[in-house]
N, C-alpha and C positions, 0 to 999 in steps of 0.2 A: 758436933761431930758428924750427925747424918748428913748436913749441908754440907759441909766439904766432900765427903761420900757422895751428894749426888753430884756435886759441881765435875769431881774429878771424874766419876762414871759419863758425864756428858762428853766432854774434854776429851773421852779417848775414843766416845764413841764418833764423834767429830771428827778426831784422827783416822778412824780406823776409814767411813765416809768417803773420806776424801784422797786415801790410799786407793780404796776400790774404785772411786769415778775415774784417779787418774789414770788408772791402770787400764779398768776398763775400756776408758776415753781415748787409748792409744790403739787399742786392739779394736774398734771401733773406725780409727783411724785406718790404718791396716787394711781393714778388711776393704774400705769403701775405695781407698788409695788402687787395692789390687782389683775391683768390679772398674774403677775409669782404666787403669792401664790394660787389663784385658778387653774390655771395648774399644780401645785406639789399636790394642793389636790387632784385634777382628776385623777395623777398617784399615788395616794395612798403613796407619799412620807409625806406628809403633812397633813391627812387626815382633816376632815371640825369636826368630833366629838372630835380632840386631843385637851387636854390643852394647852395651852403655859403661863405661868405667872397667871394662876388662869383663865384666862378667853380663850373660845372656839376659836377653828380657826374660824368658822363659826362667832363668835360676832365680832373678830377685821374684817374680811371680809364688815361685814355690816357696824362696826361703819367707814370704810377707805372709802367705798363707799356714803354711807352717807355724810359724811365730803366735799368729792369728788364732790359730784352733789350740797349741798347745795353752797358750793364755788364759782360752775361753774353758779351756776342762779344768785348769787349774784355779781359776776366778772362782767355779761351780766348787769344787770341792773343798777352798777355802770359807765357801758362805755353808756349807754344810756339816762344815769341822766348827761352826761360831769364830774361825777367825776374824768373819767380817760380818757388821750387824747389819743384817737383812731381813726383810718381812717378805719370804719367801710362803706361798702357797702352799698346799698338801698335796696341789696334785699340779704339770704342767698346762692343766687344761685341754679340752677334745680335741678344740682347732689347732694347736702347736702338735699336736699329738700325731693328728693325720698328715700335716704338714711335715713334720719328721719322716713319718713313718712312707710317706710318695716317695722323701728323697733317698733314704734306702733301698724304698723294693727295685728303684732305676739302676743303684748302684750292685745291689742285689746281683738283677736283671744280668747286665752287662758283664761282672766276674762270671755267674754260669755260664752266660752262654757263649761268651766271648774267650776266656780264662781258662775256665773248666773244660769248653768245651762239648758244655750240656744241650743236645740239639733238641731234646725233648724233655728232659727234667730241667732246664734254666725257671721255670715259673714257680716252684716250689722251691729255690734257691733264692727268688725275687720275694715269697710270701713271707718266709719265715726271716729275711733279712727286713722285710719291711713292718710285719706285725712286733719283732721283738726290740725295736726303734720307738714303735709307737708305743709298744707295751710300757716300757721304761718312762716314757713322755708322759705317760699319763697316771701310770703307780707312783713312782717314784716321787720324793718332794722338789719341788719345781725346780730347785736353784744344781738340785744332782742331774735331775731328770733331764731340764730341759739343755743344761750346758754340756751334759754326756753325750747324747744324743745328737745334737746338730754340732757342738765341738769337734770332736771325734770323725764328723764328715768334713770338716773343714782340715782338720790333721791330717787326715787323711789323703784329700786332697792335694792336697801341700805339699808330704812328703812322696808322690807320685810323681808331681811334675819337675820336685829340689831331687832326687835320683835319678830321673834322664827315662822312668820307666815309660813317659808320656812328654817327649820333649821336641826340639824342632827336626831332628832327623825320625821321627815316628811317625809312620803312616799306618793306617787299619782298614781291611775293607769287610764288612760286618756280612755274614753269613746268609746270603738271601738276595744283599742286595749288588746294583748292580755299580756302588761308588767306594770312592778311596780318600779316607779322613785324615787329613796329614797333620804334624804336629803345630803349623803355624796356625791353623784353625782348631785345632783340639786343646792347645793348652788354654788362648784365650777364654774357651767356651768355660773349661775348667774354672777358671779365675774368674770368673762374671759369675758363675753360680756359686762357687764358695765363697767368694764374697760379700754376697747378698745374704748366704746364710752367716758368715761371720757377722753381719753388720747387726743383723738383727738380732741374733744372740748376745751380744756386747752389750748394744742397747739395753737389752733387760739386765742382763748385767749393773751396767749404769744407774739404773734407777728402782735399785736395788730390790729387785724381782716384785712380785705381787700385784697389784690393780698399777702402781704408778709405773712397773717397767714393762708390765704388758702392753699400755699405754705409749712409750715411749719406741717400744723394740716395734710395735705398728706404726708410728709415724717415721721411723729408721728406715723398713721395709718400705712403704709405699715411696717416701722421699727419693730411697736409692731406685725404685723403681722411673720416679718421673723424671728423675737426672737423669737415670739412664736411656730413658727414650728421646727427652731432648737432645743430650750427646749424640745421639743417633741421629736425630736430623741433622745436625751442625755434622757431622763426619759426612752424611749425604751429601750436604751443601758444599761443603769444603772439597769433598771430592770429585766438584760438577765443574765447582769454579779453580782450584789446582792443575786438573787437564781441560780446563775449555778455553783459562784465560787466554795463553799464548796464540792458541790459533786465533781467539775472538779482535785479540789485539794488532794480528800481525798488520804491518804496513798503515798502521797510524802516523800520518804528518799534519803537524801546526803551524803554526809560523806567524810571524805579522809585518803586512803589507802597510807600508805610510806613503800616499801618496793619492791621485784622483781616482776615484772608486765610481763607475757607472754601477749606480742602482735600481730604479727603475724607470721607466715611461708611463704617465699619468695618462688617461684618457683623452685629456681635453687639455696636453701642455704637448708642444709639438717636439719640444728637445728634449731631452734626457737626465734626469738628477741627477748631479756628481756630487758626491760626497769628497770633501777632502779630510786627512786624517786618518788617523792608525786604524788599520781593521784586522781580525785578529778572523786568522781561517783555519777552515781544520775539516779534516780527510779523512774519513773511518773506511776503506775500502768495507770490509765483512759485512755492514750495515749498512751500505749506501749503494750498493751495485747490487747485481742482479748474478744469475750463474754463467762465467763465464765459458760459452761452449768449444771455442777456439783454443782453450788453455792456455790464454795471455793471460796475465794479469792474478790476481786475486778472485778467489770465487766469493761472491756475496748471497747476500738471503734479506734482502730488502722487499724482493716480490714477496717471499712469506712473510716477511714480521708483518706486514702491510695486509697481506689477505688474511691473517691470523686477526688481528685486532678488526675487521671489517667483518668476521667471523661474529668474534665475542659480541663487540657491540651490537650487531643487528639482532642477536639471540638474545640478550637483555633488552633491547629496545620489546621484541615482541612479547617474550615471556613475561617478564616483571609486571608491566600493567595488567596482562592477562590474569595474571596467579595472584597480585592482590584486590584485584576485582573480585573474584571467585571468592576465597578467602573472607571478604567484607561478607559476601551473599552468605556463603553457608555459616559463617560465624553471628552476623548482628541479624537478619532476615529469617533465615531457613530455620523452621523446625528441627529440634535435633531429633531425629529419627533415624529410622531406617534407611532415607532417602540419604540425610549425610553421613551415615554407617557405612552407606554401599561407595559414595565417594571418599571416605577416609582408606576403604581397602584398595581403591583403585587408583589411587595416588603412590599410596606407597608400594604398591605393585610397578606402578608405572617407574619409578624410582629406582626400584631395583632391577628395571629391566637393562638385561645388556646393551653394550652401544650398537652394539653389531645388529641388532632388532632392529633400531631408529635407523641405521644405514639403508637396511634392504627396505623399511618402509617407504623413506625418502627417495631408493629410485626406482620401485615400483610404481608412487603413487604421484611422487614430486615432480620428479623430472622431464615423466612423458607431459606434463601439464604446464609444465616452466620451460618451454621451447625444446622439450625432447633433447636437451645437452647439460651436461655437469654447469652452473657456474654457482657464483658468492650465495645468491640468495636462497637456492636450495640447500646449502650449507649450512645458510643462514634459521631455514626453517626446523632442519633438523635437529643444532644445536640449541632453539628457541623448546622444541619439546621436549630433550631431557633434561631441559632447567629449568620449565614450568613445574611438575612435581612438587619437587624442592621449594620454591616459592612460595607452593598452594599452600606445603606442610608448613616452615617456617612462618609464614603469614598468619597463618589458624594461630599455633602457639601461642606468636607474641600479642592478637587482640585478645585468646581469652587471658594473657598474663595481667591484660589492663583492669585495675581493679571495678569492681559495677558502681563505687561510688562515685568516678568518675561521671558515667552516664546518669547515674540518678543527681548528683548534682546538678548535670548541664538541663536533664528533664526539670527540674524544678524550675529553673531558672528560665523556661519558656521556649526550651532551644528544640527545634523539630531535632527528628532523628538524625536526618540526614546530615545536618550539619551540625549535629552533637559527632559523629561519626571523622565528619570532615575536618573538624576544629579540636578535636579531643581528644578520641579513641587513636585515631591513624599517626596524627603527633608523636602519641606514648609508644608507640608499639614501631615505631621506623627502624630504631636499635635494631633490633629484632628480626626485623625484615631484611635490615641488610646485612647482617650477618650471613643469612640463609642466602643472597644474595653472592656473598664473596663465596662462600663452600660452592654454592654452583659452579659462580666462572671456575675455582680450580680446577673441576672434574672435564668441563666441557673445552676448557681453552688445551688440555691436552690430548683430546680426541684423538684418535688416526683413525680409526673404520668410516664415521659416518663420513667425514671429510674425504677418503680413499673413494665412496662410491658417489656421492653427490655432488662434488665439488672440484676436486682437481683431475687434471687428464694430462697434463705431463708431471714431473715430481725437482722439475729445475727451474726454473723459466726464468729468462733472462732481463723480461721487463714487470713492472709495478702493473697489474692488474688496472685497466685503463675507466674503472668505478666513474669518479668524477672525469666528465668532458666537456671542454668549453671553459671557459668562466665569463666571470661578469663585464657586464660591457654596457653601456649606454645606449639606446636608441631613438629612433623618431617617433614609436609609436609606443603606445600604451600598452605596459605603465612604464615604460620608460628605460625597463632595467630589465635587461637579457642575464636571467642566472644560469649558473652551469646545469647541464642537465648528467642524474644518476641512473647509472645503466648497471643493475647489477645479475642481469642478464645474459647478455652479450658483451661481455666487456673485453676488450683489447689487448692481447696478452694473456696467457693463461694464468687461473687465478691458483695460489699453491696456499699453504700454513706451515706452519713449522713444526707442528708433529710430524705429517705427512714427510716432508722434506727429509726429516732425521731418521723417520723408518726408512723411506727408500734409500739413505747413504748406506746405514746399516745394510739393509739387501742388498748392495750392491758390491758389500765386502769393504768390511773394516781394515785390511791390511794398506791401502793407498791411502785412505779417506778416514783413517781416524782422529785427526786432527780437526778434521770437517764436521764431523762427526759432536764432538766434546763443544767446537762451538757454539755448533747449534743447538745441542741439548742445553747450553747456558745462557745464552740469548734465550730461549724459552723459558728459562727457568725468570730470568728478570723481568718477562713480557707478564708471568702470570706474577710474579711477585708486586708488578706493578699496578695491575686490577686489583691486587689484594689491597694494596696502599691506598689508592682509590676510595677502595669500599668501607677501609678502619679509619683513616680520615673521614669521611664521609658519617659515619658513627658515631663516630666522638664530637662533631659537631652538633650532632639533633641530639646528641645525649647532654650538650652543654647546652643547646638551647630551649631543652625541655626541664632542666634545674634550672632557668633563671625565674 
C-alpha cells in the first residue's frame, strides 16, 4: 500500500512539474518575445505606432507584458499556496534583493517626481518605493518574495503601456531637462526592461526556485542580455546597409561582350593580345570614380577606399612588428620590474589616449619633417602609433598565456632562447596577437581627426592618390628591371579616406547628400569588415596549424 502511495505522490508531483515549466515556459516566452520586439521598435524596424493585424505594436507590447507579469505573481503564489512543488528558499537572497529594490526606487523615482509632481520630496518617494521591494525580496520566502516583487513591475508595466497611459501619441519632457521623450521611444524602452525582468523571474520560476532556478533565471538574465546586444549590432548593421545600399548600388552595369577583346601589350611582343570569346564586364560607378566636380555623372569614392586601405596597411605594416618586438623584449628578456611596471602604465595610457592628441602630434611634429604638407605617410605614422599600444598589450598577454613548459621543453632539448622563442613561444601566441591586431584596425580604419590634420587637404578628390608611379619595365642596364617607384609623399592627386570623406558630406549638410552620405558610411563599413576577415582568417589558420 505505501508503494502505490509513493508511486502516485510521484505521478502528481510530475504532473504538477510539468504544469508549472509549461506555464512558466510560456511566460518566459513572453517576456523575451517582448525585450526582441521592443528592440526592433527602438531601432525603428518595428516601430511602437505601426499596425500589425489591426492592433498597435505598442498594444500587443502591453497586452504580452501584462499577460507576463500577471503570470509571474500568480506562478509565485501558487508555489506558496503548495499548489506547485517547489524548493523554494527562505529568503530571495541579497543580490535579487537589491536588484528588485534599484528597479523600484527608478520607478519610485519617476511617479514622484514626475506624477506627483514632487520637486523636492520625489527621493523619499524613490527610498521607500525601493527599500520596501527589497525588503519583500529578501524577508519573504523566495518563490512570494521574489515573483511579488519583480512580477508586480512587469504588471505593472504592462498595464501602463495596454491603457494608452504611455503609448505612441505620449510625449514627456522631464523637469530640469532640456529633451522630449515621446512614446515611440518610451514604450520600447518600457518593453526591453520589463522584459528582461519578466525573463528572469520565469526562469526561476521554471526551475522551480532555489540553487537550480537561481541558476537558471542567471543564465536567462545574462543570455537575454547577450542577444540583446548582438541584435543591437545586427539593427546597427542592418540599418547602415537598408540606407546605404541604394545609393552604394546606383548605376551598376554588366553585360557580356563575345567577340576580340585587346588585352594587353607584353614588353618584348610588338602587337597586342586579342583575346577572342565571351568577357563578362561590369561598372560600379560609387566605387570605381572618383568625386565628380562638374556634377555629370555619379559621384564616386574610389580616391578614399584606396587612401583608406594605404592608410590601414602602412599603420600595420609599422606598428605590428614594432609592438611584437617590444612585447618579446619585455616579456622573454626584461626583468619584471619597475622598468616593465612603468611601460605596462604607459602603454595603456597611450591607448587610451584620444585620437585628437595623435592628430596634433602628427602635425606638430610629422609633417613639418615629412615635406611640410599633409600626405599618406603622415597618416600613415600616425595611425601606426595608436595601434602600436594595442599590439604591445595584446602581444605581452598572449606570450605570458604560452605555457613555461613549452620553453622548458625546447631548453631541454638544446634549443638557445632565441630560437626557442622563434620556433615555439611566437607560434603559440600568433592567435592572440592577431586578435589584438584586428580590434586595432577597427579603431584606427575609422579615424577622422588624425587623418583631418595629417593627411587630407581637400575632402573629394577626384583622382586615386597617385602612391604607385611607373611600373615595371625592362632595361639595358642593371639589374635589368625598372620597378615602379612609391611616393607617399608627394603624391599626385590629393590623398582622402573614407571617414574623413563622410564627416565632410555630413558638414556639408545632409539634406542634398544624404544618400552620399549612407553610402559611404557602408562602403566603410565593409572596408573595415574586410580587415576583420583578413585578421579571423588569418587566426584560424595558425590556430589550425598550431593543433596539427
Amino acid at each position: 500500500m505505501s508503494h502505490r502511495t509513493d508511486a502516485a505522490r510521484s505521478a502528481l508531483v510530475a504532473g504538477d512539474s510539468s504544469t508549472r515549466e509549461l506555464i512558466s515556459g510560456v511566460m518566459v516566452a513572453l517576456s523575451f518575445g517582448s525585450f526582441v520586439v521592443g528592440l526592433l521598435a527602438l531601432a525603428q524596424y518595428l516601430p511602437a505606432d505601426v499596425t500589425v493585424g489591426g492592433t498597435t505594436v505598442a498594444t500587443l507590447l502591453g497586452g504580452a507584458l501584462t499577460v507576463a507579469g500577471a503570470g509571474v505573481v500568480a506562478l509565485g503564489a501558487a508555489s506558496y499556496g503548495g499548489l506547485f512543488e517547489t524548493e523554494p528558499g527562505h529568503t530571495g537572497g541579497l543580490v535579487s534583493a537589491v536588484f528588485v529594490g534599484l528597479i523600484w526606487f527608478a520607478v519610485g523615482g519617476l511617479v514622484g517626481a514626475q506624477t506627483l509632481g514632487l520637486s523636492t520630496a520625489w527621493p523619499a518617494v524613490a527610498l521607500a518605493a525601493g527599500a520596501f521591494a527589497a525588503a519583500v525580496a529578501l524577508v519573504a520566502r523566495e518563490d512570494l518574495g521574489i515573483t511579488f516583487s519583480a512580477g508586480l513591475f512587469v504588471l505593472l508595466s504592462g498595464l501602463v503601456v495596454l491603457a494608452g497611459v504611455v503609448g505612441p501619441g505620449w510625449s514627456w519632457t522631464p523637469q530640469g531637462f532640456s529633451i522630449t521623450v515621446t512614446g515611440v521611444v518610451g514604450v520600447p524602452v518600457i518593453a526591453l526592461f520589463a522584459g528582461l525582468v519578466g525573463a528572469w523571474t520565469a526562469a526561476r520560476v521554471y526551475g522551480g526556485f532555489g540553487p537550480q532556478g537561481r541558476q537558471l533565471g542567471a543564465y536567462t538574465l545574462i543570455g537575454t542580455n547577450a542577444a540583446g546586444m548582438l541584435a543591437l549590432l545586427g539593427s546597427i548593421v542592418g540599418f547602415i546597409v537598408v540606407r546605404g545600399w541604394g545609393p552604394m548600388t546606383e548605376g551598376v552595369k554588366y553585360g557580356l561582350f563575345w567577340g576580340p577583346w585587346t588585352w594587353f601589350n607584353p614588353p618584348l611582343v610588338d602587337t597586342w593580345v586579342v583575346v577572342e570569346g565571351p568577357i563578362v564586364w561590369f561598372y560600379w560607378p560609387f566605387v570605381m570614380e572618383g568625386y565628380s566636380t562638374t556634377g555629370a555623372g555619379i559621384d564616386g569614392i574610389l580616391p578614399a577606399i584606396v587612401g583608406t586601405i594605404w592608410l590601414v596597411v602602412g599603420a600595420i605594416v609599422f606598428a605590428v612588428p614594432l609592438g611584437v618586438g617590444a612585447a618579446v623584449f619585455l616579456t622573454e628578456y626584461a626583468e619584471q620590474g619597475r622598468f616593465t611596471f612603468l611601460v605596462e602604465i604607459s602603454t595603456n595610457g597611450l591607448w587610451s589616449t584620444p585620437s585628437i592628441v595623435y592628430g596634433l602630434f602628427g602635425l606638430a611634429f610629422l609633417v613639418p619633417r615629412l615635406g611640410n604638407t599633409n600626405s599618406i605617410l603622415a597618416g600613415q605614422f600616425v595611425l601606426g602609433f595608436m595601434l602600436l599600444p594595442l599590439v604591445v598589450i595584446t602581444s605581452r598577454e598572449s606570450l605570458k598565456s604560452v605555457p613555461d613548459e613549452y620553453r622548458d621543453a625546447s631548453a631541454a632539448l638544446g634549443v638557445s632562447k632565441w630560437e626557442t622563442i622563434k620556433s615555439v613561444v611566437l607560434p603559440a601566441s600568433l592567435p592572440g596577437v592577431i586578435t589584438g591586431v584586428i580590434l586595432g584596425v577597427g579603431r584606427i580604419a575609422g579615424e577622422t581627426a588624425p587623418i583631418l590634420l595629417v593627411t587630407t587637404s581637400t575632402p573629394f578628390p577626384t583622382n586615386v592618390p597617385g602612391v604607385i608611379q611607373g611600373g615595371f619595365s625592362f632595361t639595358s642596364t642593371f639589374p635589368f628591371v625598372a620597378v615602379p617607384e612609391i611616393n607617399l609623399i608627394h603624391s599626385s592627386g590629393a590623398p582622402s579616406a573614407l571617414p574623413y570623406q563622410l564627416f565632410a558630406v555630413i558638414g556639408a549638410g545632409l539634406e542634398k547628400n544624404l544618400g552620399f552620405a549612407w553610402g559611404t558610411a557602408l562602403v566603410l563599413l565593409l572596408v573595415v569588415m574586410s580587415f576583420y576577415a583578413i585578421g579571423i582568417g588569418s587566426r584560424i589558420y595558425f590556430r589550425r596549424k598550431l593543433n596539427q
